[in-house]
C-alpha positions as CSV (number, residue, x, y, z in Angstrom):
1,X,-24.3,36.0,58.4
2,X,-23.5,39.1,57.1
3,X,-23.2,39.2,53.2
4,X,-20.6,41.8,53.2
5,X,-18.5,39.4,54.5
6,X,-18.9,37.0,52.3
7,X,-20.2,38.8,48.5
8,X,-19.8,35.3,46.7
9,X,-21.4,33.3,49.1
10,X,-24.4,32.4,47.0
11,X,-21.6,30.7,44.4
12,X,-19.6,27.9,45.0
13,X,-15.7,27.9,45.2
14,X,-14.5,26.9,42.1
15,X,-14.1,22.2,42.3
16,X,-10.2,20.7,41.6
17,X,-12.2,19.0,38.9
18,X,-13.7,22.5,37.5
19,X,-9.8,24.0,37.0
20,X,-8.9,20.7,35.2
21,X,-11.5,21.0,32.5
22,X,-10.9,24.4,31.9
23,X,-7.2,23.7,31.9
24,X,-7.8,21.0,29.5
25,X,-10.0,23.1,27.0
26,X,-7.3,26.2,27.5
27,X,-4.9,23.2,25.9
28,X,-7.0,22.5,23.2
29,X,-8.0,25.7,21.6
30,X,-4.5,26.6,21.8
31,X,-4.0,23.6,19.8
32,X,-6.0,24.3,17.4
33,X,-4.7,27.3,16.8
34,X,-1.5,26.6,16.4
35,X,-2.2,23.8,14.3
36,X,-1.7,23.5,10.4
37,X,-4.6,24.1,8.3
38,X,-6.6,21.0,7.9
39,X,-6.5,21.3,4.3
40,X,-2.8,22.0,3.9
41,X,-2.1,18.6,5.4
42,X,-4.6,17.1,3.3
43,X,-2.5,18.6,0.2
44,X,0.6,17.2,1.5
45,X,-0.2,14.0,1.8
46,X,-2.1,13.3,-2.0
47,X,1.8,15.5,-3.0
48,X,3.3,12.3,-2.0
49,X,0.7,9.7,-2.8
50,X,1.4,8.8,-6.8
51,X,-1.2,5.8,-7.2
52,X,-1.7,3.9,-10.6
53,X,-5.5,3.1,-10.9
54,X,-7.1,1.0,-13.2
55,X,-5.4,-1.1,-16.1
56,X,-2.9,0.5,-18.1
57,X,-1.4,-0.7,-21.4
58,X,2.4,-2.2,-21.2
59,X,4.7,-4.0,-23.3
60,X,6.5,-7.1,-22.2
61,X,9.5,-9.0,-23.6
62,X,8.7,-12.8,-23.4
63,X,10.6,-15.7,-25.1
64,X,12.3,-12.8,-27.0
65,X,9.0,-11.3,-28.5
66,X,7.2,-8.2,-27.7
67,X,3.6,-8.5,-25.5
68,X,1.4,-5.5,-25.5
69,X,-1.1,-6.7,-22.4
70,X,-3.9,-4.7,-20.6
71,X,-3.5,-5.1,-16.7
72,X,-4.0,-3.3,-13.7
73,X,-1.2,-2.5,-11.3
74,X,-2.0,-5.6,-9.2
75,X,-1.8,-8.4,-11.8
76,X,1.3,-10.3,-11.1
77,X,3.3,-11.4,-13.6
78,X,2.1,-15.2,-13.4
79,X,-1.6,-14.5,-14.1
80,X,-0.5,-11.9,-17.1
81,X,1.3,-15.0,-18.0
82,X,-0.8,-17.6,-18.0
83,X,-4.5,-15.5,-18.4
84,X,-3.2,-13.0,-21.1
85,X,-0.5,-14.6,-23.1
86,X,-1.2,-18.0,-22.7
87,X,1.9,-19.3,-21.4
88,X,0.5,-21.7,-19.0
89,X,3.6,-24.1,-18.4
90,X,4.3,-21.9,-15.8
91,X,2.6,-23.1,-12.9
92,X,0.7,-21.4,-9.9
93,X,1.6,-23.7,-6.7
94,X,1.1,-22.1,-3.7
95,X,0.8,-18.5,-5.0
96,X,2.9,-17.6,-2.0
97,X,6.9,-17.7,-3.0
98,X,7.1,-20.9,-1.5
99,X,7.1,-23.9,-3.7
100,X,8.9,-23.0,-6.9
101,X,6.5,-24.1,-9.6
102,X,6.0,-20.3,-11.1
103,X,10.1,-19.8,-11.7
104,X,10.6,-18.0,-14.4
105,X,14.1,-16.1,-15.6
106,X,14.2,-11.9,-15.7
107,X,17.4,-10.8,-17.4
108,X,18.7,-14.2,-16.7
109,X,18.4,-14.6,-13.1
110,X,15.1,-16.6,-11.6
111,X,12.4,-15.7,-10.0
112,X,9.0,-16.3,-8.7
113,X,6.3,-14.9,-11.0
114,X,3.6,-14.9,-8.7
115,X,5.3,-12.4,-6.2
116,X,6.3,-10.2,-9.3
117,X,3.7,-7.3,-10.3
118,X,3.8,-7.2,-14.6
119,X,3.8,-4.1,-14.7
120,X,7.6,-3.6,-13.0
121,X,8.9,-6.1,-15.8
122,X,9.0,-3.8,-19.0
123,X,11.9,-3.6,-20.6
124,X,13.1,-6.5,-19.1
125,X,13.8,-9.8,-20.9
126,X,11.4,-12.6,-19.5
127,X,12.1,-16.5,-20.4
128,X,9.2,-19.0,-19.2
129,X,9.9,-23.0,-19.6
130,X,8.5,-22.3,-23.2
131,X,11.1,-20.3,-24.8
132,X,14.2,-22.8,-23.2
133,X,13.7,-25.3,-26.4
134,X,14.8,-24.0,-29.8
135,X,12.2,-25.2,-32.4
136,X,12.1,-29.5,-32.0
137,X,15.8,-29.1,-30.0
138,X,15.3,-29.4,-26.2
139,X,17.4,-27.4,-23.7
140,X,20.0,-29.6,-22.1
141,X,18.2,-29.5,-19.0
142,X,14.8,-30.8,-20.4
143,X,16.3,-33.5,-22.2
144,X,18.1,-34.9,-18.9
145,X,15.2,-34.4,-17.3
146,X,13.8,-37.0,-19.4
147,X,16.4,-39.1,-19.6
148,X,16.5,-39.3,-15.9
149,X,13.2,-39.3,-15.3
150,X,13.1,-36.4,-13.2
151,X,9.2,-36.0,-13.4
152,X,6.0,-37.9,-12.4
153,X,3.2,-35.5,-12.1
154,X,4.9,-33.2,-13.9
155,X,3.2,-30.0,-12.0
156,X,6.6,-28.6,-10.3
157,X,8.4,-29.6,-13.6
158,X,8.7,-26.5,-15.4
159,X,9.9,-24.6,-12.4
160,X,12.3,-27.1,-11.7
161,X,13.6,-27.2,-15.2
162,X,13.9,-23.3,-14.8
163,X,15.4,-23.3,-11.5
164,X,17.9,-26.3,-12.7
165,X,19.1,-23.9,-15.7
166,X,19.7,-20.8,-13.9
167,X,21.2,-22.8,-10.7
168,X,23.8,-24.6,-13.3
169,X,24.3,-21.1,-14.8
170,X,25.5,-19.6,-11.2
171,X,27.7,-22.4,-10.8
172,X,25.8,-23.3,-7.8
173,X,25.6,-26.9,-8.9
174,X,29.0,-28.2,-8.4
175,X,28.0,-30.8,-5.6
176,X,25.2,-32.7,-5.1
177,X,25.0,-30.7,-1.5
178,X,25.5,-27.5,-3.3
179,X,23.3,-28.2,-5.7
180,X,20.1,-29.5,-3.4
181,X,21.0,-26.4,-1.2
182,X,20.4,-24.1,-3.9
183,X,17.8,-25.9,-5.3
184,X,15.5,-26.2,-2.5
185,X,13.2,-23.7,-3.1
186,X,11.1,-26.0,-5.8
187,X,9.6,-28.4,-4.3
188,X,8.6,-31.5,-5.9
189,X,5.5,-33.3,-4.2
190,X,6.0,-36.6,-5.6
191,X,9.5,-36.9,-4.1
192,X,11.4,-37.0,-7.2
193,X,14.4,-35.6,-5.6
194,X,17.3,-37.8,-6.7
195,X,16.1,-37.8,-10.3
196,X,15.9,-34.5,-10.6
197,X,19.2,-33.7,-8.4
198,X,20.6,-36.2,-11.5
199,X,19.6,-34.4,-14.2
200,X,20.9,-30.9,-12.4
201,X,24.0,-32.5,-11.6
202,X,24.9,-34.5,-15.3
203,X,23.9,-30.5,-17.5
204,X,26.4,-28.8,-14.6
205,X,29.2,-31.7,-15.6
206,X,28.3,-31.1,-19.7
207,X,28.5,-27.2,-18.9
208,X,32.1,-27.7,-17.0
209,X,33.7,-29.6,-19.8
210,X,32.6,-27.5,-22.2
């Protein structure tokens, strides 16, 4: 067979699969090209990344006094509590927002300590179940507690006690429905329900008449 005929036929035709790849690698080097500048991304991304790392010095109101504590960005406001200012009546429970013990008040409204981060709390005023008494004078709520012995291990108590305060200062404690509704986030192992919805219920009546 004549060669003139044929002046590639020592080469084969080019394969379907042959035409794909270089398709494909056409596709990518034109990419590339077009592509932003590794680096330039890079920059754009640590622009918009503004990470705190390692403790940092901050002040905290507690109780109405001034804290300066050491903590890094992650410390919650329960452990700087508890670890750094020794304020250890409020409780860690579950340590996941879900039983109540750690309620504590910010600017008068409670929350749950151990899913706050300290360091968001500065200039904010923090009350924990020790600042509620003044000197040897219990808070209302304390002292009904007692009275209606609304406690037996005592561990959920100081959330409770918080919870009670702020849920009477909402008015949410009106009825004993409205006041286990809006009380329901503390939870109280022992089952001390009805002495405790008792004590919520008799500082709510004092607070209406007053």
């Amino acid at each position: 067979m004549s060669s003139d005929l044929f002046p590639n036929a020592d080469t084969p035709p080019l394969a379907d699969n042959s035409r794909r790849s270089f398709l494909k690698q056409s596709g990518g080097i034109l990419g590339l090209a077009l592509a932003p500048p590794l680096a330039s991304q890079a920059e754009r991304l640590t622009a918009y990344s503004k990470v705190i790392q390692g403790a940092t010095d901050i002040t905290l109101r507690v109780n109405s006094q001034a804290h300066t504590v050491r903590v890094e960005p992650r410390v919650t406001l329960l452990d700087t509590l508890r670890e750094r200012l020794d304020l250890t009546g409020t409780k860690k429970g579950c340590d996941h927002g879900q039983c109540g013990a750690c309620t504590v008040h910010i600017n008068g409204k409670r929350t749950l300590s151990c899913l706050t981060l300290a360091v968001m709390q500065q200039g904010k005023e923090i009350t924990t179940i020790e600042g509620l008494a003044k000197g040897d004078e219990l808070h209302p709520m304390q002292a009904a507690f007692i009275k209606h012995d609304g406690l037996q291990c005592g561990y959920c108590t100081p959330g409770q006690i918080m919870s009670g305060v702020a849920c009477v200062q909402e008015g949410h404690a009106t009825t004993d429905a409205q006041c286990r509704e809006w009380m329901s986030g503390n939870l109280c192992r022992c089952g001390a329900y009805p002495n405790i919805l008792a004590a919520v219920r008799e500082v709510a009546s004092q607070s209406s008449k007053g």
